[in-house]
VMD Tcl script that builds the backbone (N, CA, C; Angstrom):
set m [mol new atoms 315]
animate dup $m
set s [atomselect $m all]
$s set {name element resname resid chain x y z} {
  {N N UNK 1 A 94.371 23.721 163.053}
  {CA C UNK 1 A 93.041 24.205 162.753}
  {C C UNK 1 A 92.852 25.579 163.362}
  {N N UNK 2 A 92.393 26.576 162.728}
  {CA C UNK 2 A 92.235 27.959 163.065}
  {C C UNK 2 A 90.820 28.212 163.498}
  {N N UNK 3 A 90.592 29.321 164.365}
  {CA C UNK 3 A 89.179 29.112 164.680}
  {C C UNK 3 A 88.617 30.464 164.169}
  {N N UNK 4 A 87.321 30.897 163.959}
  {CA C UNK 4 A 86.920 31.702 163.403}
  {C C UNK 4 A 85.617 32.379 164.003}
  {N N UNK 5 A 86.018 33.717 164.120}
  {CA C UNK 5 A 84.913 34.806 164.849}
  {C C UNK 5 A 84.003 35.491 164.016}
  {N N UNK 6 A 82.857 35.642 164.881}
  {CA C UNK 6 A 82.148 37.029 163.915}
  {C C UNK 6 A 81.273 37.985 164.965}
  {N N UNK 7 A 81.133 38.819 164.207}
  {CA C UNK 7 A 80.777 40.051 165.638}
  {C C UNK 7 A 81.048 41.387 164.915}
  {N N UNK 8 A 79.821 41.985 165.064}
  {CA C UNK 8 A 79.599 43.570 164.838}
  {C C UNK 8 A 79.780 44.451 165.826}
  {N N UNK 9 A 80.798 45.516 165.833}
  {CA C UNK 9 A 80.789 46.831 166.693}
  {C C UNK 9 A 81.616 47.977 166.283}
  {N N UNK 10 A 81.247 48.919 166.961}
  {CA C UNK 10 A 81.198 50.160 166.760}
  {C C UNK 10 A 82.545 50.759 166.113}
  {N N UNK 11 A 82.603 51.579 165.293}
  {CA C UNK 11 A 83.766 51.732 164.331}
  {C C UNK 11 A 84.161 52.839 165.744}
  {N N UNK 12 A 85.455 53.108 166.519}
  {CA C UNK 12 A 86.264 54.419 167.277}
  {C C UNK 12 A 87.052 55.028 167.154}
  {N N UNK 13 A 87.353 56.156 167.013}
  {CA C UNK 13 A 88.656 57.344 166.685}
  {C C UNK 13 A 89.232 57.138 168.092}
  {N N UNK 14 A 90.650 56.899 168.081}
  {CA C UNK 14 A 91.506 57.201 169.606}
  {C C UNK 14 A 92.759 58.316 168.759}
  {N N UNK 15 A 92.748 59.107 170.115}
  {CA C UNK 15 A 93.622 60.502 169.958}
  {C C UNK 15 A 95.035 60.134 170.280}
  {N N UNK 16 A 96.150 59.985 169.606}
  {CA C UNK 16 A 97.323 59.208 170.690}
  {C C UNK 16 A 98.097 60.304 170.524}
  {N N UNK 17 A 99.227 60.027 170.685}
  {CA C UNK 17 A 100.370 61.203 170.916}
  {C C UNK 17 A 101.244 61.317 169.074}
  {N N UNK 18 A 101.201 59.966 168.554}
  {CA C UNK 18 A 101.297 60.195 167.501}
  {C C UNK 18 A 100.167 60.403 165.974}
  {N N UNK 19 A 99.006 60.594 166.615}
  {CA C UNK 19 A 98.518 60.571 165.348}
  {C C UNK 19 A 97.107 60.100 165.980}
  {N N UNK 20 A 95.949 60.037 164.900}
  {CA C UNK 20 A 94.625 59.824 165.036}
  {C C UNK 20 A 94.878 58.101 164.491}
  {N N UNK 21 A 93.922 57.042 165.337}
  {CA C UNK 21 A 93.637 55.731 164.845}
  {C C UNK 21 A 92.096 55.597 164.967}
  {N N UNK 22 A 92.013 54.944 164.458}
  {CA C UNK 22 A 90.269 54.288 164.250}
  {C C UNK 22 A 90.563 52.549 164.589}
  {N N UNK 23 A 89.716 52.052 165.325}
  {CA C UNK 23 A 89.539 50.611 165.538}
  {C C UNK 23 A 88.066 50.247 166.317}
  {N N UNK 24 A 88.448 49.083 166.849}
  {CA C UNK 24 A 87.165 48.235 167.298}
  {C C UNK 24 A 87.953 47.217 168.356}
  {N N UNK 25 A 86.926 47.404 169.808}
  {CA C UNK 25 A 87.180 47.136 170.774}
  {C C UNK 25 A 86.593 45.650 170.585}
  {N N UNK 26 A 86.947 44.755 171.102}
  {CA C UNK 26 A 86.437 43.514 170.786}
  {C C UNK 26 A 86.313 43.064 172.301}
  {N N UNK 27 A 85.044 42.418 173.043}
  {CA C UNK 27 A 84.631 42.419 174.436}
  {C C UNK 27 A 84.358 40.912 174.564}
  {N N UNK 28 A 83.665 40.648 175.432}
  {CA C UNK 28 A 82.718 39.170 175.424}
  {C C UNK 28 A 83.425 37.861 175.495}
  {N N UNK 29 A 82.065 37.189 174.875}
  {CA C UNK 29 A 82.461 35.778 174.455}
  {C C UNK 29 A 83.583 35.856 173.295}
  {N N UNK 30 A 84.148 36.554 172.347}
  {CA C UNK 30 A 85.097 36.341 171.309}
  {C C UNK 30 A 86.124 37.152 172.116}
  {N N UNK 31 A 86.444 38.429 172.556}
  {CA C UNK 31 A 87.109 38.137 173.694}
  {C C UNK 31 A 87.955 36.823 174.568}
  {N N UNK 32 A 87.223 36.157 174.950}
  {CA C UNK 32 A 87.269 35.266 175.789}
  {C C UNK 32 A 88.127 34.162 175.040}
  {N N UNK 33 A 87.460 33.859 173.959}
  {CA C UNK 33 A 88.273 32.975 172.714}
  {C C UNK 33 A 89.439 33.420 172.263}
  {N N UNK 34 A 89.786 34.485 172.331}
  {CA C UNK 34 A 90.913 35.083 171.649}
  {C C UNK 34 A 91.842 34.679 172.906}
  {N N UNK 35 A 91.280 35.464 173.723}
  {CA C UNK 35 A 92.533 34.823 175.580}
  {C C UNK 35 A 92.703 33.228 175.518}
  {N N UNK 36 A 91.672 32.583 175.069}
  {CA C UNK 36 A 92.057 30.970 175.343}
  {C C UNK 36 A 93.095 30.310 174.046}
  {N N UNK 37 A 92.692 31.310 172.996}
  {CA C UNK 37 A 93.798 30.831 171.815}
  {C C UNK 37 A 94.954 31.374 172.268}
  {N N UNK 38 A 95.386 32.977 172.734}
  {CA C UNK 38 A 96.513 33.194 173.025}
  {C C UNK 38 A 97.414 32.050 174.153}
  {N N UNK 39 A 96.370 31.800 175.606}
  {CA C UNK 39 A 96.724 30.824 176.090}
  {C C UNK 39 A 97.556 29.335 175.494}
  {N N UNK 40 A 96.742 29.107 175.070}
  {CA C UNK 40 A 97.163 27.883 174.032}
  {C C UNK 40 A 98.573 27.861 173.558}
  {N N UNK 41 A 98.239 28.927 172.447}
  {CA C UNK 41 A 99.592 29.429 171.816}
  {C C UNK 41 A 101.157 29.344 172.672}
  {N N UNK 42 A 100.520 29.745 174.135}
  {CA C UNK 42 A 101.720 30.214 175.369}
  {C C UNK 42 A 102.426 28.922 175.657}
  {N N UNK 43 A 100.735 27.804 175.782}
  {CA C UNK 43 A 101.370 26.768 176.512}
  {C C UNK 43 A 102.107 25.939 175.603}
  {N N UNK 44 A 102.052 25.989 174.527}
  {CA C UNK 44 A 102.004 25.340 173.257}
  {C C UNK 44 A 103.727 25.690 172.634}
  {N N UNK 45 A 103.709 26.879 172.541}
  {CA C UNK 45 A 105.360 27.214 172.085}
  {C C UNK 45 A 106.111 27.994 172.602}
  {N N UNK 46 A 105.739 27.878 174.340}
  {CA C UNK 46 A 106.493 28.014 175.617}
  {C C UNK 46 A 107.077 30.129 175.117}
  {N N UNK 47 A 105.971 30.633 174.595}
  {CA C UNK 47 A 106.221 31.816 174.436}
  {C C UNK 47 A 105.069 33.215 174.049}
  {N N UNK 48 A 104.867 34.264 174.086}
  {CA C UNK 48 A 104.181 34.690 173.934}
  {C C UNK 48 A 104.308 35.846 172.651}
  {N N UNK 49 A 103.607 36.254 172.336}
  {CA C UNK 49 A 103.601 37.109 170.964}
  {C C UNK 49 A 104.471 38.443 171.742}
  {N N UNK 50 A 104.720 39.566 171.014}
  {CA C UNK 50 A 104.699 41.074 171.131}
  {C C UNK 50 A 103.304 41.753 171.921}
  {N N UNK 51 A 103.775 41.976 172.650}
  {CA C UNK 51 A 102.673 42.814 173.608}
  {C C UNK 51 A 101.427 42.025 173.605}
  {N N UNK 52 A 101.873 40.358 173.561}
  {CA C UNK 52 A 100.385 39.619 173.991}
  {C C UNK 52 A 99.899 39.614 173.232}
  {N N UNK 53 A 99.846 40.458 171.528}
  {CA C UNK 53 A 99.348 40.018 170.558}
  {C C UNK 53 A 99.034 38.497 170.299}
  {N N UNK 54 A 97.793 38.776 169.206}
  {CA C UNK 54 A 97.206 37.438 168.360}
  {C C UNK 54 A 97.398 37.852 167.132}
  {N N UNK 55 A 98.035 36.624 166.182}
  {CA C UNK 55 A 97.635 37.071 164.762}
  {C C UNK 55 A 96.246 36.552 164.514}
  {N N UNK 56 A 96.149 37.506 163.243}
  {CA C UNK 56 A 94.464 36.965 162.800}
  {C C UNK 56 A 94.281 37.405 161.719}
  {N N UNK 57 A 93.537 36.908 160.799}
  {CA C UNK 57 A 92.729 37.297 159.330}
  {C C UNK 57 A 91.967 37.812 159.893}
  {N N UNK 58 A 91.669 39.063 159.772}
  {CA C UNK 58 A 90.420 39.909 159.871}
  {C C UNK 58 A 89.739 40.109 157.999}
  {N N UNK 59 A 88.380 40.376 158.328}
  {CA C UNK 59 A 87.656 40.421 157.094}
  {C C UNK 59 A 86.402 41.355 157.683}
  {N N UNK 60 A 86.613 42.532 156.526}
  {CA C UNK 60 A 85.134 43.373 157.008}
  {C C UNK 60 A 84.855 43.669 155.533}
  {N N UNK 61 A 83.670 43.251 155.184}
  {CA C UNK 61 A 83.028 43.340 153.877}
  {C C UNK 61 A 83.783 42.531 152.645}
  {N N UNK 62 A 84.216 43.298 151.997}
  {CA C UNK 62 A 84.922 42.043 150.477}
  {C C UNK 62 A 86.628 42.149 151.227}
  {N N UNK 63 A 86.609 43.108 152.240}
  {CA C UNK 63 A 88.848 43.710 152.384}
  {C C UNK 63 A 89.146 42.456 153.453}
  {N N UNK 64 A 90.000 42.013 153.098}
  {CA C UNK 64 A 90.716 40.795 154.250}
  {C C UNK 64 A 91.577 41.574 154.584}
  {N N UNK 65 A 92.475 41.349 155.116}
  {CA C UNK 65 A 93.962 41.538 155.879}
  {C C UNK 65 A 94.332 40.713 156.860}
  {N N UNK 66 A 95.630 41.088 156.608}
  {CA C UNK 66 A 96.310 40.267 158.532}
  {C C UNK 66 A 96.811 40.345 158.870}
  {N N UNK 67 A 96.669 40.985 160.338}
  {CA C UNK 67 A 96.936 41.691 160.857}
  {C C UNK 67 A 97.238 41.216 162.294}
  {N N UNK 68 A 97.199 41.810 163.904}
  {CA C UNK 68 A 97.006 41.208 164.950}
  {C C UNK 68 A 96.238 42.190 166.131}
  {N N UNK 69 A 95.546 41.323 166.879}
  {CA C UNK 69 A 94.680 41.802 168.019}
  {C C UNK 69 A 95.341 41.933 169.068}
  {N N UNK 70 A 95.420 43.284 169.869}
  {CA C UNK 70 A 96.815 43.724 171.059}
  {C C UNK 70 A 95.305 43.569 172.376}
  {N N UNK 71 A 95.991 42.829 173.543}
  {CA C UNK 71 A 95.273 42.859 174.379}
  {C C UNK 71 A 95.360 44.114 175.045}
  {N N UNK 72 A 93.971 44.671 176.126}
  {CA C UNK 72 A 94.048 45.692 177.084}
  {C C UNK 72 A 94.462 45.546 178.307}
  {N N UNK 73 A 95.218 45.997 178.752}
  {CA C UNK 73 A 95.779 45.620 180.247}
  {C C UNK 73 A 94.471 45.777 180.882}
  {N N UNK 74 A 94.397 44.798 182.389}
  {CA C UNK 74 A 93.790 44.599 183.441}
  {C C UNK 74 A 92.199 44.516 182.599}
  {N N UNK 75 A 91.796 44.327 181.284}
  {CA C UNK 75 A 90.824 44.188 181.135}
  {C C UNK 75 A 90.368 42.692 179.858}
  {N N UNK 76 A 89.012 42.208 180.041}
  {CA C UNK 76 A 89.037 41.377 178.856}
  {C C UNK 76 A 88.831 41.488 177.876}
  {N N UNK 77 A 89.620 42.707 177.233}
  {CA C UNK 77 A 89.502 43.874 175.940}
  {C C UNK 77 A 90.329 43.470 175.188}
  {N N UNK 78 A 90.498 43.167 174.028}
  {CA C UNK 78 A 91.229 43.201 172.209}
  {C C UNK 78 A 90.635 44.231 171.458}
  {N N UNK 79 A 92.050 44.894 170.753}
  {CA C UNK 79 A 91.577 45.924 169.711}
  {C C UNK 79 A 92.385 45.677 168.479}
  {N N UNK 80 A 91.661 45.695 167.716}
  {CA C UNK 80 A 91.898 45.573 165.922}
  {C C UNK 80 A 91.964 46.977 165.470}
  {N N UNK 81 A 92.851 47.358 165.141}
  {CA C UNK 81 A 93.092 48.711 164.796}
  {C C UNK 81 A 92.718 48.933 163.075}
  {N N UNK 82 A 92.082 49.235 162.293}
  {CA C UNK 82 A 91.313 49.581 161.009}
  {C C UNK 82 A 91.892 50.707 160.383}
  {N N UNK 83 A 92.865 50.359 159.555}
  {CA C UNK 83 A 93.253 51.118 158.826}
  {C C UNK 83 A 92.899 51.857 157.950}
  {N N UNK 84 A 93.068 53.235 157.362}
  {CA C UNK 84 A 92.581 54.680 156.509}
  {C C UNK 84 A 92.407 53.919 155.289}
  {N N UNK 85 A 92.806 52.895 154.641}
  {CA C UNK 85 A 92.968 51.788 153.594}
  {C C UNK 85 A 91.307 51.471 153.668}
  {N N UNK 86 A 90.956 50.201 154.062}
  {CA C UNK 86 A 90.339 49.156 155.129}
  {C C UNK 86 A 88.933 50.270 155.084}
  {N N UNK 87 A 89.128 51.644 155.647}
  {CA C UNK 87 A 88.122 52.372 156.353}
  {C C UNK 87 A 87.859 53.170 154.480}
  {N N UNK 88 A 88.583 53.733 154.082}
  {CA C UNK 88 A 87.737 53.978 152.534}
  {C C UNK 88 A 87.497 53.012 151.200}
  {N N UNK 89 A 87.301 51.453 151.532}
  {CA C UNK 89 A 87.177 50.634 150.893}
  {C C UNK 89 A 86.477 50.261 151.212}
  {N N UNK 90 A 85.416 50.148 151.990}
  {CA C UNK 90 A 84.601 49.721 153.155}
  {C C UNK 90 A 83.411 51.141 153.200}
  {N N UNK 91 A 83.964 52.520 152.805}
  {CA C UNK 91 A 82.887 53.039 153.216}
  {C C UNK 91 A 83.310 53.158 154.632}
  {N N UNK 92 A 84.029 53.119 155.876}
  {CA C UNK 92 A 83.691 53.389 156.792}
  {C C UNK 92 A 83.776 54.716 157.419}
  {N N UNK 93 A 82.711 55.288 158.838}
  {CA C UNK 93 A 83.139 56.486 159.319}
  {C C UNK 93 A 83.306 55.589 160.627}
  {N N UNK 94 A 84.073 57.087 161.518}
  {CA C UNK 94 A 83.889 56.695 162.714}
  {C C UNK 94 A 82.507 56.525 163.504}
  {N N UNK 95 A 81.707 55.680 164.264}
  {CA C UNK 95 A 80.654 55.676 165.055}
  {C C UNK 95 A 79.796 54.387 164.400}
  {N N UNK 96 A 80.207 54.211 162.973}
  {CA C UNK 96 A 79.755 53.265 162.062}
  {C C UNK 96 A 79.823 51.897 162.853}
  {N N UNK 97 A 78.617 50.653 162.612}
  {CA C UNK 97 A 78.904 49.087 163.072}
  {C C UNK 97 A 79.674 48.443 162.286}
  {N N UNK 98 A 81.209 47.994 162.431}
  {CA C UNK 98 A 81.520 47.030 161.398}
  {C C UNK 98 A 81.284 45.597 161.686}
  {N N UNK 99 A 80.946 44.954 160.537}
  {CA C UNK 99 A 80.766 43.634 160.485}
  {C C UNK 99 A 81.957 42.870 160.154}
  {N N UNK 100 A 82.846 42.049 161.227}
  {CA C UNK 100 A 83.820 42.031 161.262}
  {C C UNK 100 A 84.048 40.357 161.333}
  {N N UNK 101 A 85.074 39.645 160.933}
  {CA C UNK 101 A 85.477 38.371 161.229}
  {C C UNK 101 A 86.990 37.824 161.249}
  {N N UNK 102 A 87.228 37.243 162.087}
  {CA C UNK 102 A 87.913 37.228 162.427}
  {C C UNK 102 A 88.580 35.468 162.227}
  {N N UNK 103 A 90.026 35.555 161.789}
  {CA C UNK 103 A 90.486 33.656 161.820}
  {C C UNK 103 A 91.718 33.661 162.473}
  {N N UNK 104 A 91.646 33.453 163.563}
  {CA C UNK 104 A 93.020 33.199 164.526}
  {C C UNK 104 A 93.607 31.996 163.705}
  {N N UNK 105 A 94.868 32.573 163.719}
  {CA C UNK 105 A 95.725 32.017 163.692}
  {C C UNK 105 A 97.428 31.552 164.218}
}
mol reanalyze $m
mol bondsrecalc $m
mol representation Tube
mol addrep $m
């Protein structure tokens, strides 16, 4: 059984060394759910994803995908990175709220 998020926030541009990304910091209580599914996952098939990743169905407006949520070191931060795809199918800019959901899996 997969569990399923929802939660609006702020569309962000990050500057990296290769290139411009846009995503959404994911904080909180879904946060929190995402660490207890990764947990799970750990205790469950004695292993952990790529860089602590989660997979997940993300869904913002009619665009699904699936994709995965990379944790932030030393913090209780996940970021969904929103692809140039995703972001002109959607209408999105940067600074924009996306309405976002999420189905761990």
């Amino acid at each position: 059984m997969s569990e399923s998020l929802a939660c609006t926030l702020p569309l962000r541009r990050w500057q990296g060394d290769r290139g411009t990304y846009h995503l959404v910091t994911i904080t909180g209580e879904a946060a929190e759910a995402i660490a207890a599914h990764a947990l799970m996952h750990r205790l469950e098939f004695g292993t952990q994803r790529g860089f602590g990743s989660v997979k997940v169905m993300a869904s913002v407006g009619r665009t699904n995908w699936k994709t995965s949520v990379f944790p932030q070191r030393e913090k209780s931060e996940w970021v969904l990175l929103v692809s140039k795809k995703v972001m002109r199918a959607e209408d999105l800019a940067e600074g924009d709220p996306v309405e976002l959901e999420l189905e761990l899996l």
